[in-house]
C-alpha positions in Angstrom: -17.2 -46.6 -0.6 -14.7 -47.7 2.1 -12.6 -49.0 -0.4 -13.3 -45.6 -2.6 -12.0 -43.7 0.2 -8.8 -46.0 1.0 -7.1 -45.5 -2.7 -8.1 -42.0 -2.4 -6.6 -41.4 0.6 -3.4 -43.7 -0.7 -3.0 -41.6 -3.2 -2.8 -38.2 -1.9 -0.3 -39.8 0.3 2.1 -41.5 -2.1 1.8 -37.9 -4.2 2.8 -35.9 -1.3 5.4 -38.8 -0.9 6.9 -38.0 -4.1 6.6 -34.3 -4.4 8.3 -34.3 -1.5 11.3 -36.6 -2.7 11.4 -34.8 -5.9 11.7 -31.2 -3.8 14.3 -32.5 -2.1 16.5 -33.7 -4.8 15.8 -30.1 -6.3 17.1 -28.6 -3.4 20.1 -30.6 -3.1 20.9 -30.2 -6.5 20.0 -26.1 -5.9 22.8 -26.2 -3.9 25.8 -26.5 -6.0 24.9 -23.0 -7.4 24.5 -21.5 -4.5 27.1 -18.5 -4.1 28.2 -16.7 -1.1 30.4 -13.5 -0.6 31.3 -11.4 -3.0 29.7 -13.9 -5.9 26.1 -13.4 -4.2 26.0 -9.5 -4.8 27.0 -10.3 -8.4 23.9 -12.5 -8.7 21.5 -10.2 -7.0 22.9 -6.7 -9.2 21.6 -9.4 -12.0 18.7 -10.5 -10.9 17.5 -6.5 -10.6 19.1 -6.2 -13.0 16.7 -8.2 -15.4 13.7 -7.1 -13.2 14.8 -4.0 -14.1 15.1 -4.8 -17.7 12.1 -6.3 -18.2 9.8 -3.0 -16.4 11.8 -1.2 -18.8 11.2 -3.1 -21.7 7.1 -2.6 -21.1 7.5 1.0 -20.9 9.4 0.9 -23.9 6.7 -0.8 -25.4 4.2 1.6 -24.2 5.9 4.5 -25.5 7.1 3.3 -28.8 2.7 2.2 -29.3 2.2 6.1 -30.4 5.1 6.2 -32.7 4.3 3.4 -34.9 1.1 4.3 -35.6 2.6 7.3 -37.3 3.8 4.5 -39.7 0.1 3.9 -40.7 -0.6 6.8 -43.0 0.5 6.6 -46.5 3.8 8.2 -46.0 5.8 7.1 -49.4 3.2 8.5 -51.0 3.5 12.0 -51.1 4.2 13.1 -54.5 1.4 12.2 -56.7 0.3 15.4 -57.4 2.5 17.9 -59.2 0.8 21.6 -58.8 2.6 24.9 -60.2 1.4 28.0 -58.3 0.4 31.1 -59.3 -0.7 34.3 -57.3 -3.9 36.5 -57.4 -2.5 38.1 -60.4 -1.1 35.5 -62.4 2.5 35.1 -61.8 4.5 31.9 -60.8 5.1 32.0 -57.3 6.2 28.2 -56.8 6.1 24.6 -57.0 4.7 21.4 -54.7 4.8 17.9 -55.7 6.8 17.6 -58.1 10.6 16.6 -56.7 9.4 13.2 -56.2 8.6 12.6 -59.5 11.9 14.0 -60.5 13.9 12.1 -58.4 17.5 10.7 -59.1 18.6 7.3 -58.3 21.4 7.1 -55.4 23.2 4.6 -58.2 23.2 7.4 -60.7 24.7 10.4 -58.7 28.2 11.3 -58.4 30.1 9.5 -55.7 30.9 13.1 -54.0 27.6 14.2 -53.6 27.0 11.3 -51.2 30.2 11.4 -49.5 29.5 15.0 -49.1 26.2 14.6 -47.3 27.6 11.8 -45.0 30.8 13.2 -44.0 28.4 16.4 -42.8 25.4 14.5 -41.4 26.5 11.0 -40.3 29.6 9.0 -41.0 28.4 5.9 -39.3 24.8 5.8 -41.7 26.2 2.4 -42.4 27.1 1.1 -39.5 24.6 2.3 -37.0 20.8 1.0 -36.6 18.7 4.1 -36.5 20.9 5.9 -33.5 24.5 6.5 -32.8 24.9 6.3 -29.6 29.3 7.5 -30.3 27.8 10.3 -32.1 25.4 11.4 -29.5 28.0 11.2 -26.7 30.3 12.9 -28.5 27.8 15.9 -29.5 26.7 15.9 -25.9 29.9 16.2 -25.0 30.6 19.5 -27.0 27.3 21.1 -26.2 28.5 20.5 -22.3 32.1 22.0 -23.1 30.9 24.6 -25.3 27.7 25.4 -22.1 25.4 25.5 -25.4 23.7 23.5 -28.4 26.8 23.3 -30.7 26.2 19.9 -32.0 23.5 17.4 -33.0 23.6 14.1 -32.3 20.6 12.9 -34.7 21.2 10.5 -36.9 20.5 10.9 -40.7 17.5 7.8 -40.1 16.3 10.5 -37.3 16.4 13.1 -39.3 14.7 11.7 -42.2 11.8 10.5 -39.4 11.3 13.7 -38.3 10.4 15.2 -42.1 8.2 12.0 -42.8 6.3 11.6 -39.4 6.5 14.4 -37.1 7.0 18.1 -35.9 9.9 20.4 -35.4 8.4 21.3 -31.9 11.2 20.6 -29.5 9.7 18.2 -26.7 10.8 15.1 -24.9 7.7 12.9 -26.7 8.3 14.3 -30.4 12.3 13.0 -29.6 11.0 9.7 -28.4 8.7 8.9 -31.1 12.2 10.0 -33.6 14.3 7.5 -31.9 11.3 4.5 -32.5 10.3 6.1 -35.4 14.2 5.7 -36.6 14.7 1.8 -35.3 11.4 1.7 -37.3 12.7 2.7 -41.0 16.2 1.1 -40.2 14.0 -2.4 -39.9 11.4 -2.2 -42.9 13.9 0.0 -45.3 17.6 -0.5 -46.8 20.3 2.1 -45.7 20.1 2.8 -49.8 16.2 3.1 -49.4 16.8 5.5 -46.2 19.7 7.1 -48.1 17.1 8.0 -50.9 14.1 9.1 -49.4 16.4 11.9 -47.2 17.6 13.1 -50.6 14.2 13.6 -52.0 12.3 14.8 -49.2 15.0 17.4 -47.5 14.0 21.1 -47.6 16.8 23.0 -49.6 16.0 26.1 -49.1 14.2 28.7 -51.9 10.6 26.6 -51.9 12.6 23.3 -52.8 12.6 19.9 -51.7 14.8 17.3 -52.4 18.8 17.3 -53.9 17.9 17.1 -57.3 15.2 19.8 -57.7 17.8 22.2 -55.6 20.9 21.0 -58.1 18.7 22.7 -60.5 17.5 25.9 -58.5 20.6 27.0 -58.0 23.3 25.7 -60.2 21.5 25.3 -63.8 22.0 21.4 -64.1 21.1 17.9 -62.6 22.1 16.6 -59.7 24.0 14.0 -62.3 27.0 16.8 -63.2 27.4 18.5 -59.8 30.9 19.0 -59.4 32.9 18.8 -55.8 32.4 22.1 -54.6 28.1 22.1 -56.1 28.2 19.0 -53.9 29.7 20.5 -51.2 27.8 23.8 -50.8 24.6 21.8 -50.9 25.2 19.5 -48.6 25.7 22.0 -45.9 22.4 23.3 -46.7 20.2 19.9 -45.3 20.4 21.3 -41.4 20.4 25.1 -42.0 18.9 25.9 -45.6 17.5 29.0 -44.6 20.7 30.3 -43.1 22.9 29.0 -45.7 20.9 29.2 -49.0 23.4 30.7 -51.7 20.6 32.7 -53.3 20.5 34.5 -50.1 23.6 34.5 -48.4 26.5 33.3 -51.1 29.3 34.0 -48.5 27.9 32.1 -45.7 27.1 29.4 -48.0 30.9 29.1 -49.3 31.8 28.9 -45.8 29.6 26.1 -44.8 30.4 24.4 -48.0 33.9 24.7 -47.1 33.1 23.3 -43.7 31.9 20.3 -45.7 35.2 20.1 -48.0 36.9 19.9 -44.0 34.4 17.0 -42.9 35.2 14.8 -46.1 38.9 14.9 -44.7 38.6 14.4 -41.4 36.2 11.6 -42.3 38.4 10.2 -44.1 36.1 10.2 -47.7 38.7 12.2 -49.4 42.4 13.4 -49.0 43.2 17.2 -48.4 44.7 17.4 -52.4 41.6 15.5 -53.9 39.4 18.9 -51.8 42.3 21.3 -52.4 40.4 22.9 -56.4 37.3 22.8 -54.6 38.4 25.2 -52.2 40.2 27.4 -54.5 37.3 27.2 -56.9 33.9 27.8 -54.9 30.4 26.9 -56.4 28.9 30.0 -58.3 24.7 29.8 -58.5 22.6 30.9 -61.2 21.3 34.3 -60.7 17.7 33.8 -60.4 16.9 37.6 -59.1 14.7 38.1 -56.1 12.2 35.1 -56.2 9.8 35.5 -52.8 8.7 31.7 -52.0 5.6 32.0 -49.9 6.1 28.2 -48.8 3.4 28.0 -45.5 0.7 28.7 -47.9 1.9 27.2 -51.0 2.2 23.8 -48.5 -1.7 24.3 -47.3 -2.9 25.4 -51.1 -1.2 22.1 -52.2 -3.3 20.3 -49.8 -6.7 22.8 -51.0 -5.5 21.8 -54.7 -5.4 18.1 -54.2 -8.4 18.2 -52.3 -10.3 19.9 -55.1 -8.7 17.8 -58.0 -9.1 14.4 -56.8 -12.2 13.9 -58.2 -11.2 15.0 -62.1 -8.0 13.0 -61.3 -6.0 15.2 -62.8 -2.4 14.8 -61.2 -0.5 17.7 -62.8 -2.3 20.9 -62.2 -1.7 24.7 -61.8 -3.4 26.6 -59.3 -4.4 30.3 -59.4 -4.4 31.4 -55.8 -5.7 34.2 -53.8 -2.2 35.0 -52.3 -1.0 38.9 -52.5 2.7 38.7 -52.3 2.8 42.3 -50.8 0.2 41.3 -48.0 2.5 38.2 -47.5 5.5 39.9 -46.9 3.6 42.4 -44.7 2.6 39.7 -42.6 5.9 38.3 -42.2 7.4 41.6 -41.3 5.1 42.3 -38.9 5.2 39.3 -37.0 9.4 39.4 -37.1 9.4 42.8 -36.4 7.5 42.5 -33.1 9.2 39.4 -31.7 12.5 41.4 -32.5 11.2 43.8 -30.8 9.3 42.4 -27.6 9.9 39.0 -27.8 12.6 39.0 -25.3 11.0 41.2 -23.4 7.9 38.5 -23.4 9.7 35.6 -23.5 8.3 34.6 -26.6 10.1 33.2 -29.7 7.0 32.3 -32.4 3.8 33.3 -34.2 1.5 32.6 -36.6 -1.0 34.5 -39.1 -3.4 34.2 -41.0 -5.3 37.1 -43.0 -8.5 36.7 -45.4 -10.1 39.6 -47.4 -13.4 39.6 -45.9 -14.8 38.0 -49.4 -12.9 34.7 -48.0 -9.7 35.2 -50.0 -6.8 34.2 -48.4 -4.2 36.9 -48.7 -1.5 35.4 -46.7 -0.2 32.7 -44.2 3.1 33.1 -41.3 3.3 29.5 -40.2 6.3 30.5 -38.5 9.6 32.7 -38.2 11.4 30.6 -40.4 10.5 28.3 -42.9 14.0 26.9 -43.6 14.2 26.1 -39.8 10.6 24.8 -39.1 8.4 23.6 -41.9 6.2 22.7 -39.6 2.7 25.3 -40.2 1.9 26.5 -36.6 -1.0 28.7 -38.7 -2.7 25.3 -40.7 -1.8 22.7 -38.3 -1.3 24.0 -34.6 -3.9 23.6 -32.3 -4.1 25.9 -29.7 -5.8 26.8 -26.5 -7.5 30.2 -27.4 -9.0 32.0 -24.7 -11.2 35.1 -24.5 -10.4 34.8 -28.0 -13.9 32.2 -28.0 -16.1 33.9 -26.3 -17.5 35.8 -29.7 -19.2 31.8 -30.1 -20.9 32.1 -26.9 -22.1 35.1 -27.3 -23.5 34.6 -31.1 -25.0 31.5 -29.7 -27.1 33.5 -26.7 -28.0 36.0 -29.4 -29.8 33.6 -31.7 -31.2 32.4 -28.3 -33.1 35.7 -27.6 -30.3 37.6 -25.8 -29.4 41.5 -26.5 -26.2 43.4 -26.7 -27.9 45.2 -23.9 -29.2 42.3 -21.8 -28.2 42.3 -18.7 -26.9 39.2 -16.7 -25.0 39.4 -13.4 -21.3 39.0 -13.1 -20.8 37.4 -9.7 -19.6 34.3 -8.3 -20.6 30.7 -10.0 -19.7 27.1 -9.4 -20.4 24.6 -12.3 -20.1 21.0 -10.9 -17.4 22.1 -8.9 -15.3 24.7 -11.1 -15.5 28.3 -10.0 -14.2 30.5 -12.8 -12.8 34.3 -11.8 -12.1 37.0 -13.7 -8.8 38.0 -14.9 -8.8 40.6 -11.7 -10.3 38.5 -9.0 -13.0 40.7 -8.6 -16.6 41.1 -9.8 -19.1 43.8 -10.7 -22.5 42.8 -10.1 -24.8 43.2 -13.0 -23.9 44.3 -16.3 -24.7 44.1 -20.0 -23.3 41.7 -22.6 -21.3 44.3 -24.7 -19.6 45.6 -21.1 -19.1 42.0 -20.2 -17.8 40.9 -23.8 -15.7 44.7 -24.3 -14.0 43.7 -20.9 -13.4 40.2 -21.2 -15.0 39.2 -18.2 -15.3 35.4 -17.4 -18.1 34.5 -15.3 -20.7 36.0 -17.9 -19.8 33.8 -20.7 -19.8 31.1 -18.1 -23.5 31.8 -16.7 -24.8 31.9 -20.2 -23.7 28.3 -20.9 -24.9 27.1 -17.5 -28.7 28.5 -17.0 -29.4 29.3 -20.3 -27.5 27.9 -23.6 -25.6 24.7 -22.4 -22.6 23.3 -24.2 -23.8 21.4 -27.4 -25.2 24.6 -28.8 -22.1 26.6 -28.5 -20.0 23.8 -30.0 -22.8 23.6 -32.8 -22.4 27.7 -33.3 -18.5 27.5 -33.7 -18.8 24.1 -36.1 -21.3 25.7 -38.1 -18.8 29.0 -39.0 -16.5 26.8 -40.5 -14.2 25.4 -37.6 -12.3 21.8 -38.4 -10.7 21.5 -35.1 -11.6 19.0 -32.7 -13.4 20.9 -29.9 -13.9 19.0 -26.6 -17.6 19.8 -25.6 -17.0 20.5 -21.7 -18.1 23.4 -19.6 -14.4 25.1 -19.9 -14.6 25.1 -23.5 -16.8 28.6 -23.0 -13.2 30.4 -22.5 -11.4 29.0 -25.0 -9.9 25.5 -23.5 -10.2 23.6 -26.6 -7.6 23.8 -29.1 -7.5 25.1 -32.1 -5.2 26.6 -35.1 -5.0 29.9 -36.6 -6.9 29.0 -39.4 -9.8 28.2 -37.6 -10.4 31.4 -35.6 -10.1 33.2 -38.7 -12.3 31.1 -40.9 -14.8 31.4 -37.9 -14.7 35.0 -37.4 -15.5 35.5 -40.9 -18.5 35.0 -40.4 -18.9 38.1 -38.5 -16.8 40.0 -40.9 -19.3 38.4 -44.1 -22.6 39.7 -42.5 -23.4 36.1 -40.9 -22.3 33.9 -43.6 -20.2 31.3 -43.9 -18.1 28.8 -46.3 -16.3 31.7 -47.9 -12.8 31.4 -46.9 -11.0 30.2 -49.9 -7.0 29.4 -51.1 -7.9 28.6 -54.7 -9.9 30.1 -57.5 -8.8 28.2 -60.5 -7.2 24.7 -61.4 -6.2 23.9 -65.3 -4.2 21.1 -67.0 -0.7 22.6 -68.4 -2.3 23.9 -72.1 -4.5 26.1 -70.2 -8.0 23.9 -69.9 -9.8 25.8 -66.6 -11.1 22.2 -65.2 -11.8 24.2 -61.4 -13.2 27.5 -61.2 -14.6 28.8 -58.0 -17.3 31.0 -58.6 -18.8 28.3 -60.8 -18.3 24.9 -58.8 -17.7 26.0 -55.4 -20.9 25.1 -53.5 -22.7 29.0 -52.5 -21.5 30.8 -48.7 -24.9 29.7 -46.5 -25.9 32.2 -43.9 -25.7 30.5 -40.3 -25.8 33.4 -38.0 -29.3 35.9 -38.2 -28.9 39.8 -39.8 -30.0 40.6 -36.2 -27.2 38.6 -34.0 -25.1 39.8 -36.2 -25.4 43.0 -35.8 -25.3 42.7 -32.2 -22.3 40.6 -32.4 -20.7 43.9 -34.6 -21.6 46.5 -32.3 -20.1 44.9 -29.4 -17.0 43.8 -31.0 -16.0 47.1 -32.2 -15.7 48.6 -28.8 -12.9 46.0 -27.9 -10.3 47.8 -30.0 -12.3 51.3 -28.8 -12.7 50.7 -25.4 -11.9 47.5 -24.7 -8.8 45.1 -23.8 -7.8 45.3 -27.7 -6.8 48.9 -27.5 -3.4 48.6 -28.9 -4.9 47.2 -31.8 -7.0 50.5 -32.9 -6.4 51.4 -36.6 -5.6 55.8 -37.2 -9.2 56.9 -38.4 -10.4 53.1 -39.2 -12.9 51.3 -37.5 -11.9 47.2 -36.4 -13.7 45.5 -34.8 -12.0 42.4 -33.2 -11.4 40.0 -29.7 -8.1 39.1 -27.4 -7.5 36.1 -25.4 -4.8 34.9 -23.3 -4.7 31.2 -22.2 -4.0 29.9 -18.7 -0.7 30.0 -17.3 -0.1 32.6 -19.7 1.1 29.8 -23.1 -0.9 31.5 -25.5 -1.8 35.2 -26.6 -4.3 35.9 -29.3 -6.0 38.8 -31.3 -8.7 38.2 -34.2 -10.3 41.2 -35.8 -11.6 42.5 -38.9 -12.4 46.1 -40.5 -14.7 46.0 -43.5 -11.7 45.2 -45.9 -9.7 42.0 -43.9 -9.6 39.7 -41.7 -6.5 38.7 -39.8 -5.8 36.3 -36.7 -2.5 36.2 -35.2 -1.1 33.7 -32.2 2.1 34.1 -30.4 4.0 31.3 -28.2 6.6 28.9 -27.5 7.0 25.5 -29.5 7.6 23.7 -26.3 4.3 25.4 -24.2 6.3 27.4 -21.6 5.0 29.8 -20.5 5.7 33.8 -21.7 6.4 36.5 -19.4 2.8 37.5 -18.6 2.1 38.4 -22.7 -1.9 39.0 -23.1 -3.8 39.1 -26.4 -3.8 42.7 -26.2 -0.2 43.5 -25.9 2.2 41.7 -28.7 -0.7 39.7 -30.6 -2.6 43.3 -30.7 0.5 44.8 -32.4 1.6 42.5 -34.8 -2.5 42.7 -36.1 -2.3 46.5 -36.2 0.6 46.8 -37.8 -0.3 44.5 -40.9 -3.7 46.6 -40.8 -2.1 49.4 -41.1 0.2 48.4 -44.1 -3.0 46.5 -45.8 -5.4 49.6 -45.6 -3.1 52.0 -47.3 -4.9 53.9 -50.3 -7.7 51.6 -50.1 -11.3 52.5 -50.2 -12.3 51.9 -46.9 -15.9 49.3 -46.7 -18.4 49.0 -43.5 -18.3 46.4 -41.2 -21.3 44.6 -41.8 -24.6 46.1 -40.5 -21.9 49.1 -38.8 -22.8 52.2 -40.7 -19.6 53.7 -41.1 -16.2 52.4 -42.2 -14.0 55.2 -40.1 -14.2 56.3 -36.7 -16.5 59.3 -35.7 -16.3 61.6 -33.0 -19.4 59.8 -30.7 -16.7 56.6 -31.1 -14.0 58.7 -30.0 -15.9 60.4 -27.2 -16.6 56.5 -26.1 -12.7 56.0 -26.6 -11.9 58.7 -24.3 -14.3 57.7 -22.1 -12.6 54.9 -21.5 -9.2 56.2 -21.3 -10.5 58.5 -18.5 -12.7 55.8 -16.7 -9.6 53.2 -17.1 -12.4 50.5 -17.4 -11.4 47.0 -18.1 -9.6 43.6 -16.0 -6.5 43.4 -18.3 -3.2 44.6 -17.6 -3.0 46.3 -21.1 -6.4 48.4 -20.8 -4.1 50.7 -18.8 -1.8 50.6 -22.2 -2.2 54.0 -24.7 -4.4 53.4 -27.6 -3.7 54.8 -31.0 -5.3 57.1 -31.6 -7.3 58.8 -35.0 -6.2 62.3 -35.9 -10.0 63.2 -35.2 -9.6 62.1 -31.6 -6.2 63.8 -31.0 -7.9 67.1 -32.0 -10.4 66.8 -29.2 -8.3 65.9 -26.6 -6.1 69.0 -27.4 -9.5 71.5 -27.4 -10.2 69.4 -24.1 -7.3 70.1 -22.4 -7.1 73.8 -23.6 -10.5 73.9 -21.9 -9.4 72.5 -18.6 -6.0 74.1 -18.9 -6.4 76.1 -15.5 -8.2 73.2 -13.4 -6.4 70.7 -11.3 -6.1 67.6 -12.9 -7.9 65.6 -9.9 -10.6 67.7 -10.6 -11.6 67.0 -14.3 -13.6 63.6 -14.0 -14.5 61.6 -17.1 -18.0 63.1 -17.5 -16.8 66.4 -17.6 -14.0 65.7 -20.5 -17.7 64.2 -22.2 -19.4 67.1 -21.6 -16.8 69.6 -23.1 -16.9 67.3 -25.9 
């Protein structure tokens, strides 16, 4: 043991010994690079320096993580199905699928046609590796002298990423993921790859994708025999088709083309003679006439159609739709003609629509203001915090639980596991029935219903079984509206009101046949039957109160001239989103206004612009139409005991929204009674006729 201990303790020594000797001869060889004055603040700015580097090269990392898995889908393969369209009555309305399969090797175009597009969209394509950075100073720099967005500095790669992968919603996070996304294709594709997929997948304008299916839209021919000035004129069109499609705007089109003859110049493709014929002899277009491309919904049928075929596996289809071009270009009006309007006012520059006949059909879808701009479908794909606008769940839910639209529950103060939800007024009124609580939008009723006697899973159960496909978060703030969901979704669930408590109507397609006519799809024959999911007797409940919204209620501005609606608002926190569903006994329509990038409007409600746009299309849609019931509502029109209610309201000025205080449209019928009202109280002081009295001389 003695001896045990002696080499141990030996050893320890002898290895201290020579960890110290070896230390030393480190430091004294540390020594000859050590630097002093000036030389020592060069080493430390690199020693942060790669510190630095290094903490930026995780976040990187973490940041790029969400972008590649973008890369995961099946991306190249997007063109499988070819699907012709045709509208409720028969006629061709457009095309999906089928540039892909049309597509035009790079190695067989003219030489122009790509010197065109990269003289326009990005000289240094083959010298860059997915961003160029000269290019992005140099449009940053023009957008700074010019106080304005003048210039893009995307890259063609970045471009092409953004139509594969992403959005056209401008935000710090979709530009991230572009720039990874980019570095991404540059590594796994060849420039002549990249150079062909942009070609083929680019939005031309008119409902057509890619070069060589535009070529043929609006010159006649193959992208093969486009001359210099062809080549030109569509090459200005991949940034700005809607504003520069020929079809619409030839002028503007010459200009930009001749904008592209400049570029070719300047970027030194082409000398000023070789341009020189194409500028005196501008590209003419074939005169197609007026050919209205409904491209939001002929890009969701295309999904529906693909959907429904891949079990025949039939790849080349066409698709009789439920689309009515008129309705369509309704919708669009409306919802242009009220951000025109009011949008600055409301600081709000987009909307979305979508409106069913209240048998399911699909009469039209606004993804947007502009397809040409944004082909991204805020009405299919959006999801959106909705509001008040999902209370109509809750209270379906409490009356297959028992409740009444006369049961009474108290609208007072309530905390739920710390969150204490008020009212849009910061106030409360004590007790009151559903219909007042649902007609006024009040918060805390919805709220107590969840907490003491329905609890979450139910209510997400109720809205899943009426057809929603969003993702809802099952939390106690999903009761007013805090999960998100798209346009599509509230309409397909409020349908179910609309269809006396049925769902699995909505529908984009009624038939599918080969190209020799064979019917291989037809709805009413395969389409699995509508189920019913909420009771005749909720129902009806549910109807009765959601008819006094538009009557009484915060959805006034949305009141149809002599037609009963029946419908719901809903405003999101913060202001970022604005709804308004309703139905009469004919359609169905939900409409969504906001901003791309969340911020918020300038205090815009559900029952102000969202209200309008919805009235307006209703108005349009219900011309020389037989007017039907609202299921389990007796009457299709308004009456005078509806009208007393409505003025009732108007004299009470009952409600917690900023726009119950707005006038409501009203029906001939009720205009009538307010002028034999006001001849009857034509010598009284105004302060004098209460709301009971107007009643009573009613």
């Amino acid at each position: 043991m003695l001896a045990t201990d002696a080499w141990l303790d030996s050893s320890l020594y002898e290895a201290r010994f020579q960890f110290g000797r070896a230390w030393e001869n480190i430091t004294i060889f540390s020594r000859r690079f050590r630097v002093r004055g000036w030389r020592r603040g060069l080493v430390e700015l690199a020693s942060e320096g790669f510190t630095m580097g290094a903490v930026g090269t995780v976040i990187l990392l973490a940041l790029a993580m969400p972008a590649f898995q973008e890369t995961n889908t099946d991306w190249r393969n997007q063109g499988d199905f070819a699907v012709t369209f045709l509208d409720r009555y028969g006629n061709e309305i457009g095309q999906r699928g089928i540039i892909q399969r049309d597509s035009v090797p790079i190695d067989e175009m003219p030489d122009h046609v790509i010197q065109a597009l990269l003289a326009t969209e990005d000289r240094r394509f083959f010298t860059h590796w997915g961003i160029d950075f000269l290019g992005l100073g140099r449009a940053m720099s023009e957008n700074m002298r010019a106080n304005g967005v003048v210039q893009g500095g995307s890259t063609l790669t970045q471009q092409l990423a953004k139509n594969l992968f992403l959005t056209n919603e401008r935000t710090f996070d979709r530009k991230i993921k572009e720039a990874f996304l980019a570095i991404w294709l540059e590594t796994n594709l060849s420039k002549k790859e990249i150079l062909q997929l942009y070609l083929d997948r680019g939005y031309m304008g008119g409902g057509t994708f890619g070069i060589t299916a535009a070529a043929d839209f609006y010159f006649g021919k193959s992208v093969k025999d486009l001359n210099l000035s062809e080549a030109a004129m569509l090459a200005g069109l991949f940034k700005a088709p809607a504003k520069y499609a020929p079809h619409i705007n030839l002028p503007a089109a010459r200009g930009r083309a001749n904008e592209v003859l400049s570029n070719l110049v300047q970027g030194g493709f082409l000398t000023e003679g070789q341009v020189l014929s194409a500028r005196l002899h501008p590209a003419s277009i074939v005169d197609r006439g007026e050919r209205p491309s409904p491209d939001y919904f002929l890009d969701w049928a295309f999904e529906q159609a693909k959907q429904i075929a891949e079990p025949y596996g039939i790849r080349s289809m066409v698709a009789r739709t439920t689309i009515d071009l008129n309705l369509q270009h309704a919708a669009e009006e409306s919802l242009e003609f009220m951000l025109r309007q009011h949008g600055k006012q409301y600081r709000v520059d987009q909307g979305a629509l979508v409106m069913l006949e209240t048998n399911g059909a699909v009469r039209a879808i606004v993804g947007g203001r502009d397809y040409g701009t944004s082909q991204f479908n805020r009405a299919t794909k959006a999801l959106r915090q909705t509001g008040s606008s999902f209370k109509p769940y809750v209270y379906a839910t409490a009356m297959e639980h028992g409740f009444k639209a006369d049961s009474v529950i108290s609208d007072g103060p309530i905390t739920w596991n710390g969150w204490s939800p008020k009212n849009y007024g910061r106030s409360f009124s004590g007790r009151m029935s559903l219909t007042t609580a649902l007609v006024k939008s009040i918060n805390t009723v919805p709220v107590r219903l969840a907490k003491d006697h329905l609890g979450i899973p139910p209510i997400k159960a109720m809205a899943e079984s009426f057809g929603v496909e969003s993702k809802l978060e099952a939390h106690k703030t999903m009761v007013l509206g805090t999960s998100g969901m798209t346009v599509m979704d509230q309409a397909t669930g409020y349908e179910v009101f609309a269809n006396g408590g049925y769902a699995g109507m909505r529908h984009g397609i009624t038939q599918l046949s080969n190209h020799s006519g064979k019917v291989f799809y037809d709805r009413e024959r395969d389409a699995p039957p509508p189920h019913r999911v909420l009771s005749e007797q909720a129902t009806a409940s549910m109807n009765s109160m959601l008819v006094q919204v538009p009557e009484i209620g915060t959805g006034r501005r949305a009141a149809l001239p002599g037609i009963r609606s029946a419908g719901k608002s809903g405003t999101t926190q913060a202001y970022r989103d604005a709804w308004y569903v309703g139905f009469t006994g004919n359609y169905l329509a939900a409409v969504w206004l906001g901003n791309d990038d969340f911020t918020s409007t300038n205090e815009m409600t559900g029952g102000s612009m969202p209200a309008m746009v919805w009235q307006r299309l209703m108005a349009y849609a219900h011309r020389n139409v037989e007017l039907k019931p609202i299921p389990l509502i007796e009457k299709p029109f308004i009456d005078k005991p509806a009208d007393a209610q409505a003025i009732a309201g108007l004299a009470s000025n009952a409600g917690d929204s900023p726009m119950d205080e707005a006038p409501r449209i009203l029906s001939p019928a009720t205009t009538r009674v307010l002028a034999e009202i006001e001849a009857a109280f034509a010598g009284s002081a105004p302060a004098q006729i209460s709301a009971r009295d107007k009643l009573s001389a009613l």
